[in-house]
Structure formats: C-alpha cells, structure tokens
C-alpha positions as CSV (number, residue, x, y, z in Angstrom):
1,X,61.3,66.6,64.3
2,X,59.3,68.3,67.3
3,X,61.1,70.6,69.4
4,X,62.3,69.4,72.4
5,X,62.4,71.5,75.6
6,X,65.5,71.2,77.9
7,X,66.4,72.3,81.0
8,X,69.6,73.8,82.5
9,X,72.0,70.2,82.7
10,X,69.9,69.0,80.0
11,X,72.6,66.8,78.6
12,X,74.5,63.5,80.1
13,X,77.2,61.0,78.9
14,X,74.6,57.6,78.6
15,X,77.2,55.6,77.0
16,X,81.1,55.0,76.8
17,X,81.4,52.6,73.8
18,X,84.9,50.9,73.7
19,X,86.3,50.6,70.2
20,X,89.1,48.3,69.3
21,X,92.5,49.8,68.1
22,X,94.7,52.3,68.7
23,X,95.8,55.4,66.8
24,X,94.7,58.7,66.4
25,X,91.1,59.9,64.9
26,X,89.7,62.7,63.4
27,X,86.0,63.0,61.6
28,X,83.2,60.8,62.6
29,X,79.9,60.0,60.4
30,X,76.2,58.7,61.1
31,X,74.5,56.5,59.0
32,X,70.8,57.0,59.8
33,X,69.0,55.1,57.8
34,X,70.7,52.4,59.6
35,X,72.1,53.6,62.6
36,X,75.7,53.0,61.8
37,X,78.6,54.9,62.7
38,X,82.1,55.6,60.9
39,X,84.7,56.4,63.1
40,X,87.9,57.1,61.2
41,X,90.6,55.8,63.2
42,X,94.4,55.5,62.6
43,X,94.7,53.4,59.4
44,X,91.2,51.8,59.2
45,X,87.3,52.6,59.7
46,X,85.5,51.4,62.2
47,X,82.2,50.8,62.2
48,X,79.8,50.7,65.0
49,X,76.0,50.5,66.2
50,X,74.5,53.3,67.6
51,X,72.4,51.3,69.7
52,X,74.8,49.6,71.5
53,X,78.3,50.0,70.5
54,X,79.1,46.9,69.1
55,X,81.5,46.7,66.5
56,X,79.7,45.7,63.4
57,X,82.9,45.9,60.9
58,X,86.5,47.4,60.1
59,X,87.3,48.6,56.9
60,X,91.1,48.2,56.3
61,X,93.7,49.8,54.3
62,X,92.4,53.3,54.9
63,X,96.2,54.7,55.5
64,X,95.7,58.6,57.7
65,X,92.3,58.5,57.1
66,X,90.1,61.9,57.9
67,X,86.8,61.5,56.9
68,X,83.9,59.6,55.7
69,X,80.8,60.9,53.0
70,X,77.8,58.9,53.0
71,X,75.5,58.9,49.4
72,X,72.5,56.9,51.0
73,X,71.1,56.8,47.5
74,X,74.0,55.4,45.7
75,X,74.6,52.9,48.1
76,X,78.1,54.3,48.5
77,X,80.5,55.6,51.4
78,X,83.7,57.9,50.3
79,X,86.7,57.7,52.8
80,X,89.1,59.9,52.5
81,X,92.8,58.6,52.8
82,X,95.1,61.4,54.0
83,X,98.2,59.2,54.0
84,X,98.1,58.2,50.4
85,X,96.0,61.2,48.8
86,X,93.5,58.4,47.8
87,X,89.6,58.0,48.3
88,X,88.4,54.5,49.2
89,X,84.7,54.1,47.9
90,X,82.7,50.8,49.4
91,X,79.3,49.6,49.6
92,X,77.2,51.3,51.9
93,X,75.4,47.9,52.6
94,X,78.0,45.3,52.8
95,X,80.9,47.7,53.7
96,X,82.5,45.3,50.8
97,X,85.6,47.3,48.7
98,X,84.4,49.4,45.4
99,X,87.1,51.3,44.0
100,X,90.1,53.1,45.0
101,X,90.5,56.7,43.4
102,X,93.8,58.9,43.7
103,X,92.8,62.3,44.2
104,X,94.4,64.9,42.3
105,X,95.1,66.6,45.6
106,X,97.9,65.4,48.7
107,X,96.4,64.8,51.9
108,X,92.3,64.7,50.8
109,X,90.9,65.7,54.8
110,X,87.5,66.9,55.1
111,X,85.3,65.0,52.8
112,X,81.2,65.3,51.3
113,X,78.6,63.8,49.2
114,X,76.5,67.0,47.3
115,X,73.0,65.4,46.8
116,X,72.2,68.1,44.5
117,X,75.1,67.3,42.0
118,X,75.6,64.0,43.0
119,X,79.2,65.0,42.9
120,X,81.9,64.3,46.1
121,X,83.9,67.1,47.3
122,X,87.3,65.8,48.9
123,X,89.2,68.6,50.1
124,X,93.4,68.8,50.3
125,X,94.7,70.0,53.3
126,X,98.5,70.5,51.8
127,X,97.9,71.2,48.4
128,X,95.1,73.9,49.2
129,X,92.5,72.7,46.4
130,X,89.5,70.2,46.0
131,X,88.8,67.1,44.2
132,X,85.5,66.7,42.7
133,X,84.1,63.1,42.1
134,X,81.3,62.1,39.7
135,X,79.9,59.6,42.4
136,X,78.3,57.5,39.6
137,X,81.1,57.1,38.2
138,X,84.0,57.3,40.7
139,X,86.1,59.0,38.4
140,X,87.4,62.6,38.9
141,X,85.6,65.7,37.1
142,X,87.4,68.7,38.5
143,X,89.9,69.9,40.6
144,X,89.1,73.2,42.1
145,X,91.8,75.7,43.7
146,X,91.2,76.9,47.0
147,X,92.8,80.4,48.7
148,X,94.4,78.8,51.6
149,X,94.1,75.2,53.6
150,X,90.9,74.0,53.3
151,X,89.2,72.5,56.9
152,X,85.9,71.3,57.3
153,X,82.6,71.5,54.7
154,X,79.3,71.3,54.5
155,X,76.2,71.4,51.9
156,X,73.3,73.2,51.4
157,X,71.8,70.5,48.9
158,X,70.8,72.9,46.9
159,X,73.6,74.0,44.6
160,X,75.8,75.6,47.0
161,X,79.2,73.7,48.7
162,X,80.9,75.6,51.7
163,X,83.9,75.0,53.2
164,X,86.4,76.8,55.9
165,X,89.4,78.2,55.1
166,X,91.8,78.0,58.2
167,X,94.6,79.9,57.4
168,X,92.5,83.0,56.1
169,X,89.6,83.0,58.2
170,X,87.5,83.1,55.4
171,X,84.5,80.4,54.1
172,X,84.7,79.7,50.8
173,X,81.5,79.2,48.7
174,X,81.5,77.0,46.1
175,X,79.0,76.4,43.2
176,X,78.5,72.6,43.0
177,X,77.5,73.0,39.4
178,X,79.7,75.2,38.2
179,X,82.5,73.5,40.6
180,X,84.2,76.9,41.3
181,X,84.4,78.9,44.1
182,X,81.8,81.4,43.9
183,X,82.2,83.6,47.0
184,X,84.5,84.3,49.5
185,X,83.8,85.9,53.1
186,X,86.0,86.9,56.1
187,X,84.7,85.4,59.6
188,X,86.7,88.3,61.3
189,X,86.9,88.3,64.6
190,X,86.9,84.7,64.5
191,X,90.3,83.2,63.6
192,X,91.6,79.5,62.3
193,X,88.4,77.9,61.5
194,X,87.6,74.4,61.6
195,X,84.3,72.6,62.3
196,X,81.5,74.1,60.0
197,X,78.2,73.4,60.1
198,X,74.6,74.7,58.7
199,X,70.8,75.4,59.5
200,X,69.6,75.0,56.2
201,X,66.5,76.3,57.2
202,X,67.5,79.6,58.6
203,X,70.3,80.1,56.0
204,X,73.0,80.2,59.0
205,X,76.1,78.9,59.0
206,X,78.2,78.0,62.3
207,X,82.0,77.9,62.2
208,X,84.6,77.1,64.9
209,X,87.2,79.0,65.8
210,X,90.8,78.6,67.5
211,X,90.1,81.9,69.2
212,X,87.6,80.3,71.4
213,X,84.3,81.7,69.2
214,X,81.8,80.3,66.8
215,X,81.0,82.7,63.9
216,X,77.2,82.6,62.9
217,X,77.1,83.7,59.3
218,X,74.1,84.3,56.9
219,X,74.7,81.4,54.2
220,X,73.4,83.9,51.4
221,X,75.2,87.2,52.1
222,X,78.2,86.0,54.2
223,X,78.0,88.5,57.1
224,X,78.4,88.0,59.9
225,X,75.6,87.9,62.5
226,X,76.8,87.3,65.7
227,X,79.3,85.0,67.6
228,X,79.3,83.2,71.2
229,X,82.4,81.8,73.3
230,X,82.9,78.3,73.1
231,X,85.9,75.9,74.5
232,X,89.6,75.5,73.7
233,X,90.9,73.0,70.9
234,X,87.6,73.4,69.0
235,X,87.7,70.9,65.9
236,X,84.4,69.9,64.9
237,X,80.6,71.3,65.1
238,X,77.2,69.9,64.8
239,X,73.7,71.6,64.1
240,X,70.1,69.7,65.3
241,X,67.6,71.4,63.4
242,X,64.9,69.8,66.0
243,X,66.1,71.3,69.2
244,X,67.4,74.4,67.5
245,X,71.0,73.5,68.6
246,X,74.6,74.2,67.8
247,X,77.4,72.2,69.5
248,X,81.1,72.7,69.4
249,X,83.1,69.9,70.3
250,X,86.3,71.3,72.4
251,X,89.4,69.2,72.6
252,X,89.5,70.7,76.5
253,X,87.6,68.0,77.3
254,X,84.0,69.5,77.0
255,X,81.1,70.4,74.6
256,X,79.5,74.0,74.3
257,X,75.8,74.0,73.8
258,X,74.3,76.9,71.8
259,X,70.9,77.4,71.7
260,X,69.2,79.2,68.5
261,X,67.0,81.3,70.1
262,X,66.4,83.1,66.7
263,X,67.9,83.2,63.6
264,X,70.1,86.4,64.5
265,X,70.1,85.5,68.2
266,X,72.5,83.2,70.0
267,X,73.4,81.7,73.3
268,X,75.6,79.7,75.5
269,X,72.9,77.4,77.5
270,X,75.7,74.7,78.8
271,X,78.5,73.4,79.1
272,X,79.2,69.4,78.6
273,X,82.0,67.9,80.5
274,X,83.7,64.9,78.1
275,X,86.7,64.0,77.7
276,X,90.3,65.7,77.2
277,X,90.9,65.0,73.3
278,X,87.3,64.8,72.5
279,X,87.6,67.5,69.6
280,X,85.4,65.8,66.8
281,X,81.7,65.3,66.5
282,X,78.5,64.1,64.8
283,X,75.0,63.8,65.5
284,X,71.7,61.8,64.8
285,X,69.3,64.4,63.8
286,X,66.7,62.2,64.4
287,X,67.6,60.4,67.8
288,X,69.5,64.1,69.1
289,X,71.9,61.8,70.2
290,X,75.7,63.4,69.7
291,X,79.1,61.0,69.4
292,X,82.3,61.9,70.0
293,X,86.2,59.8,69.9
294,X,87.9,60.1,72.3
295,X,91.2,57.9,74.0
296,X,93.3,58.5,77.9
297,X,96.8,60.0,77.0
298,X,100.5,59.3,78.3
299,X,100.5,62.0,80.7
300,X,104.1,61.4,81.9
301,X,104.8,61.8,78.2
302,X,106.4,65.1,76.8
303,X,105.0,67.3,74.3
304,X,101.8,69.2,73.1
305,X,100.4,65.6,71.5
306,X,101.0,63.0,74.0
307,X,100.7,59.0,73.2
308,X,97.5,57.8,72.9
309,X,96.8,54.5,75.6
310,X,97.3,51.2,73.9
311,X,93.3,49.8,74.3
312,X,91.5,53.3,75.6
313,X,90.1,54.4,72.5
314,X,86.0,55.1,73.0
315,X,83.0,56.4,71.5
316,X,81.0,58.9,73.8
317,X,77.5,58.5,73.5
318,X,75.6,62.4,74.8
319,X,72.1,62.1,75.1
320,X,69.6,65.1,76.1
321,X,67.8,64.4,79.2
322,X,64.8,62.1,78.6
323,X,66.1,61.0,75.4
C-alpha cells in the first residue's frame, strides 16, 4: 500500500450510512475481499456495503452479540453471542446458517480467526478464560484461563495471539499452538485497557486505555515504548499499515489520530470530531477508509447509559482527504 501524505484536517466524515434497528452495538468487522461490513448490533448482524451503505443482509438470532471473526479462506464468519455464551458460524458467501457452538466460556466478547493455526479465539468476558475453536471443524479444542477479564485481541499470524487484560492492565500473550498463555506484561501507566491493535511489521502493539493513553508496546519483549493522550470512553483501535496510522475511537464523540513517525516515536497529528457514543472501530486497509456505529441518545433520560433513539442508528464513513 503506498504511503499516503496528509495534511493537518486530513480526515472528513464522507458518509453517514443509516442502518435499520435499534439496540446497542459493540465490535464492527470488514470484509475486504468483498467490501462487506459486520456491524454487530443488539440481537442480530447486520451487514452492509462499503460502497454505499446499503443493507445487503441481517443475520438473526445472534442474542448480545460482540463481535465478528472473518476466515476468508474457510469461507466462514464466527459471531460471538454474548447473551447465550454461543458462537454462531455462517457462510462467508451466502451469510446462510453453519453451526451453532456453545462455548465453554459465559459471555464469549472479543472474538478472532488465527490464520496461522487456523484455530478461533473467542474470549469470556465473565468467566475470565478463552475458547479455542478448530475452525475446520467447529468443534472446541481448548479452553484457556486467562488472569483477569479479557477485552479486545489481535494476531500476529505467526504463532502468537494477544489480547488485553482490563482489569490488570496487563496483555496477555498467548501461543496459538501451544494454546496457553505464554507471557504476560504490565502496560503501566496505562490503566483498563480495551481496543488493541498491531503493526505487524514494526512488532508494536497499540492498546487503549481508560486513562485517556494508548500504550505502544514492543510485541516481542513487552516493554513499553512510549504512550500519547487520546480521548475519553476509548473502546476500540485500528492500525493502517499504509499511512503509518493508529486511531483510537473515543466514545466522547471523536477519533484521535496517531501518526507512526518511527517505530519508537509517536504522535498526536488530529483530532476527528464524530459522534458522542462512537467508541468502536474498523478499518479497510486497503481503501484507509475507517467505520464507526454510532446512534443519537435520550438526553432527557437519566443515567450514565441513556436510551438509544428508536431509528438513529448509523454507520460513519471517515475518509482521508483525497481518498
């Protein structure tokens, strides 16, 4: 992918995609090979095109679903089923039903397809463990414990499965082969983690934190190399190996840009303005194009959560300039 120079304001919304539904939402996924996305959304998936937001399909009984892995060469998609500690497997063509698989964990969250192993990791936000799915098969090989409540989790494709532990501040690494955790590393001074992602290239590793920081880490050694601010509500992150850029998706209503300058060098080069609620993310590596859910809110409502609007859930469609 070539690089891309950007100038100051070098991002814009270009698109506000209206999604059917209501409920809440957490991870999003992009299929590139076909320019689909999976937005997990209250009890069901919906599936859109990146091109212009129309909704291609909804796929049903998906009860407090999370997240959705996508194993392009398996023609397969794993959703994880928070509600009803299940994993729904379909047919990455047809988006037809495969199989139904109860994990051995409660309330399966963050969820990934390990090239390397060919394995899926489905990780349990209340039992603190991870279920591990042969996803040939569909059947379960391992269960692996976990120090604390697992968050979000990412691959290196080459043997080596890492994953955020919020209530420790820590990263777990896990051996996809030998399906146990392998290392364990403190992201002190960042606190709470929850969006992880990874240049693969550089070996760096970029986590979230509640504390208003993303930790960069070295992805062999664990330390710690440096960190930059970033916005309040942080839940997800996304890396762009072509512009050399990290974002961190701020339930605040914005999205912080980080530029790689090098691998041990890091920083703030702008802030987007979204959408309050915004807080998950994904990106098309290829197009550089970043999506976000978002929904307007009950403001006369009490509490920290209000009520979603009946009919205001959308997609955000960010775009660099000239893209």
């Amino acid at each position: 992918i070539p690089f891309l120079h950007l100038s100051a304001q070098g991002y814009k919304i270009v698109n506000r995609f209206p999604v059917e539904g209501d409920g809440g939402w957490d991870y999003l996924s992009v299929d590139e090979a076909t320019g689909r996305i999976f937005v997990s959304h209250g009890n069901v998936v919906n599936v859109v095109s990146e091109s212009n937001g129309k909704l291609l399909a909804t796929i049903p009984s998906t009860k407090g679903v999370h997240g959705v892995a996508i194993a392009a060469d398996l023609n397969k998609a794993f959703i994880s089923d928070g509600a009803e500690s299940a994993i729904t497997v379909i047919d990455l063509k047809t988006l037809e039903f495969l199989d139904k698989v109860n994990s051995s964990g409660e309330n399966p969250d963050a969820i990934l397809y390990d090239p390397f192993s060919r394995k899926v990791f489905a990780f349990n936000g209340r039992t603190a463990n991870a279920t591990v799915i042969d996803a040939e098969t569909n059947k379960i090989v391992a269960t692996i414990p976990l120090d604390g409540k697992p968050e979000f989790a990412v691959t290196d494709s080459n043997g080596r499965v890492y994953v955020n532990i919020e209530d420790k501040s820590e990263i777990a690494c896990i051996g996809s082969a030998s399906l146990k955790v392998e290392k364990v590393w403190s992201i002190d001074p960042g606190e709470e983690p929850t969006g992880l992602a990874l240049d693969n290239e550089n070996h760096r590793l970029f986590s979230v934190c509640s504390n208003k920081l993303m930790v960069i880490l070295n992805a062999e050694t664990g330390k710690v190399i440096s960190t930059v601010p970033i916005g309040e509500g942080c839940d997800g992150t996304a890396f762009d190996p072509g512009l050399k850029r990290v974002y961190s998706s701020n339930g605040e209503g914005t999205v912080t840009v980080v530029s790689e300058v090098t691998p041990d060098q890091y920083k703030v080069v702008e802030t987007i303005k979204t959408q309050r609620g915004a807080r998950t993310i994904t990106i098309d590596k290829r197009t550089h194009h970043l999506f976000l859910s978002a929904a307007e809110y009950n403001a006369d409502k009490e509490g920290s959560r209000p009520p979603v609007k009946p009919g205001s859930f959308i997609l955000l469609d960010i775009a660099p300039s000239g893209r």
